[in-house]
C-alpha positions in Angstrom: 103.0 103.7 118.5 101.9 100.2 117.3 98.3 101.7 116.8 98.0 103.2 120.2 97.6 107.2 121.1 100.4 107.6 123.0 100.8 111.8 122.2 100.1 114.6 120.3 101.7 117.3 118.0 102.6 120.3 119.7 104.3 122.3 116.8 105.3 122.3 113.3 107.9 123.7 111.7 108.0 124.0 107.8 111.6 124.5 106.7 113.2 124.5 103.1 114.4 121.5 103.3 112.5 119.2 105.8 109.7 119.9 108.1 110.3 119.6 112.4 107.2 118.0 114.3 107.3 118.6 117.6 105.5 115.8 119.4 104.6 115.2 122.9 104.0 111.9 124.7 101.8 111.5 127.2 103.1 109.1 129.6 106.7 109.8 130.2 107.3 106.2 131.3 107.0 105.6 126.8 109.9 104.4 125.4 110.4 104.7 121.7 113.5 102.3 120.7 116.5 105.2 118.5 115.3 102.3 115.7 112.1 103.0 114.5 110.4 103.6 111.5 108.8 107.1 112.0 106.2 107.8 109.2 103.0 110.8 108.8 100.6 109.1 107.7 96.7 110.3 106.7 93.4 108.8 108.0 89.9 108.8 108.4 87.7 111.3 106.1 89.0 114.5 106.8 92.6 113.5 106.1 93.8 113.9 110.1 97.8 113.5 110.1 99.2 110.8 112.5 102.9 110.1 113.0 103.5 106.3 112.9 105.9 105.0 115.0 107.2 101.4 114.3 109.8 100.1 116.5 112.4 97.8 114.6 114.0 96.2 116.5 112.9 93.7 119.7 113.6 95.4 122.5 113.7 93.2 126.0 113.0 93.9 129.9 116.5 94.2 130.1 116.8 96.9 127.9 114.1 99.0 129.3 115.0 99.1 133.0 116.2 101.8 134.6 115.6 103.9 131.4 114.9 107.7 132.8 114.1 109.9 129.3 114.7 112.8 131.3 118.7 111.9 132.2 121.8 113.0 130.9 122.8 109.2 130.9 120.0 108.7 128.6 121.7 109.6 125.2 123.8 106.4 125.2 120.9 104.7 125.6 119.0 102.5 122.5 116.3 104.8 123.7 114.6 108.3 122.3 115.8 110.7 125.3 113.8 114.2 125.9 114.3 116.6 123.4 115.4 113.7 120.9 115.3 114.3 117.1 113.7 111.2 115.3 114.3 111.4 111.3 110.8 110.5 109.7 109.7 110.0 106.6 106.6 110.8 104.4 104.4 107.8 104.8 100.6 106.8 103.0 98.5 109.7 102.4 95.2 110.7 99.7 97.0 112.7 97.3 98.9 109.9 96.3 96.0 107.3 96.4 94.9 110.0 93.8 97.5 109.9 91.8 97.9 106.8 91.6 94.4 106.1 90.6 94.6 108.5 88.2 97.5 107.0 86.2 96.1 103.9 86.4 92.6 104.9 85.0 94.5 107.1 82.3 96.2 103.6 81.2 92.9 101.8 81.2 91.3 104.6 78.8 94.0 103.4 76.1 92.5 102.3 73.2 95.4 99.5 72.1 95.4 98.4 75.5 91.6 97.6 74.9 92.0 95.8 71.8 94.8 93.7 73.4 92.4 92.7 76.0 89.8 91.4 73.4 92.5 89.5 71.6 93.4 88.0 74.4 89.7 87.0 75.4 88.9 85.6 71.8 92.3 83.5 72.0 91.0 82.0 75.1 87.8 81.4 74.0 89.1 79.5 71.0 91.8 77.6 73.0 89.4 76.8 75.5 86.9 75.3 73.0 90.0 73.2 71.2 90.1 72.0 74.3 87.0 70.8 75.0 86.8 69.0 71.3 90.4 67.6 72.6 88.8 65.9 75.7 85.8 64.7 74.0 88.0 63.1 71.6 89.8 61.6 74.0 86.7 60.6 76.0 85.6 59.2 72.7 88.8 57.1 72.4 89.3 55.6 75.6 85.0 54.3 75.6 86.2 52.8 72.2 89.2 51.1 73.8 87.3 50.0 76.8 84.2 48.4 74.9 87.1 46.7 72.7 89.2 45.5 76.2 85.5 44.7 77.5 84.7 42.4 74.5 88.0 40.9 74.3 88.2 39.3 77.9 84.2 38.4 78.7 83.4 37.1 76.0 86.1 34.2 76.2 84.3 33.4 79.4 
């Protein structure tokens, strides 16, 4: 939770429809706000799972005392209670990092999208060096105007 170990997976249940993570904390004095973002997440090299757990909401001093997890007075609490189902959600992993790489590579490998690109290079270039006879131009100009502005008022003095 918020980057810190706080537990471990006990069991995991694949079902049809969703899968059931059993998790247990290690310090029963956690509290895990009923309003958080609970993702699985992969890391490291050899793809170890790790359940995120990202409170939403802030949650004051107020809120957390006298909290017991283990209580029946618990489930009206903002809190998750022992034995508490929290849904999740698939978070970051390789395979789509993959995936996504793939696509991306199989768009790159387009031909048209190649010629686009050098089109769009030799337009620049050729904009770029209009632009650079515009601002000599200009540069030419405004020497022009100042020699003229310079001969104009010295030599009356």
């Amino acid at each position: 939770m918020r980057g810190i170990n706080i537990g471990y997976i006990n069991k995991i249940q694949v079902k049809y429809n969703y899968v059931l993570v059993k998790v247990n904390i290690n310090v029963p004095s956690t509290i895990i706000p009923k309003n958080s973002l609970v993702e699985t997440t992969q890391t490291g090299l050899l793809n170890d799972t790790v359940i995120d757990i990202t409170p939403l909401q802030h949650t004051t001093n107020q809120h957390i005392e006298n909290i017991n997890v283990f209580a029946k007075s618990c489930a009206k609490s903002l809190f998750v209670c022992h034995y508490d189902y929290i849904k999740g959600e698939r978070g970051l992993n390789y395979d789509d990092l993959v995936r996504a790489a793939t696509r991306i590579s199989q768009r790159f490998d387009d031909p048209v999208l190649f010629d686009l690109v050098n089109i769009l290079l030799q337009n620049t270039i050729y904009i770029s060096n209009e632009f650079i006879e515009l601002t000599d131009s200009i540069a030419d100009t405004v020497i022009l105007i100042y020699d003229y502005l310079y001969q104009i008022f010295f030599s009356q003095i």
